[in-house]
C-alpha positions, 0 to 999 in steps of 0.5 A: 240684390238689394234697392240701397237707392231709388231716386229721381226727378226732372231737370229743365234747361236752367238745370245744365252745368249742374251737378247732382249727388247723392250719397249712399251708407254701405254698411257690411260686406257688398260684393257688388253694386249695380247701377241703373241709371236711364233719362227722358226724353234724350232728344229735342223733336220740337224742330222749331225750338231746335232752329231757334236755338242753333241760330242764337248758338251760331250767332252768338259763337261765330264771326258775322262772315261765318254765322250766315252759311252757318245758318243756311245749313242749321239742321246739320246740327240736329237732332239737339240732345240732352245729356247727363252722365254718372260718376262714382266715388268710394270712401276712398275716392274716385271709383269710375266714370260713365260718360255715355250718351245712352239715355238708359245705362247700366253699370256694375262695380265689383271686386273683379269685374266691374263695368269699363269705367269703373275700378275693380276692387273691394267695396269699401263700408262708408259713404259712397256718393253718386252724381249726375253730371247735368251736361245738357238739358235742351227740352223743357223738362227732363226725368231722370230715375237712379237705382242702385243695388247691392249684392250681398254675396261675396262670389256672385255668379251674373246672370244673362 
């Protein structure tokens, strides 16, 4: 497997809603691309922070004559975690999705054996763009790092 990209960085609370992408050459024949993704940390410790944050999200989203039990039972919104995801496009298009809440992931897309999510099928010569969809940063920073390889071999065998 060959390192096409290494990329990363770190994200803040004003980085949520946002999207990052990044775009990636294929030239040449690929069997397979994987992608590891993996994010840090995934959930806010700080339980002070947590309960400032819920009760200005509960009193800013509920009814007054709702927001005050609410509030009383704030830790039943706890642990607060961030949350970013990938999505994958070809050439050609959409090729797949992975929108899971693991804050370290690994996917693969391949002819005919791609991670759930992802389409199976030739992989295409082109710009293939990858982006991270910034859903939720809650803690003050967050450091994510991408890496994608790509397998030159058209029948790679996995290995365990």
């Amino acid at each position: 497997m060959n390192e096409l990209l290494v990329a990363g960085g770190t994200l803040t609370p004003l980085s949520s809603k946002t999207h990052i992408t990044y775009q990636l050459p294929i030239i040449g024949q690929l069997a397979s691309l994987e992608l590891e993704f993996r994010y840090s940390p995934k959930v806010l410790v700080d339980q002070e922070a947590a309960q400032s944050l819920i009760i200005e999200a509960i009193e800013r989203y509920n009814e007054p004559s709702h927001a005050e039990l609410q509030k009383q039972q704030w830790e039943r919104y706890t642990p607060l975690q961030n949350l970013l995801t990938l999505s994958v496009d070809d050439p050609n298009g959409f090729r797949g999705s992975a929108h899971r809440h693991s804050p370290e992931q690994k996917y693969k897309i391949a002819g005919l054996a791609s991670s759930p999510g992802f389409i199976n099928g030739e992989l295409p010569e082109g710009l293939w763009r990858i982006t991270i969809s910034v859903h939720c940063v809650i803690t003050p920073d967050c450091s994510y790092q991408l890496t994608v390889r790509g397998g030159s071999q058209l029948y790679e065998m996995d290995t365990v």
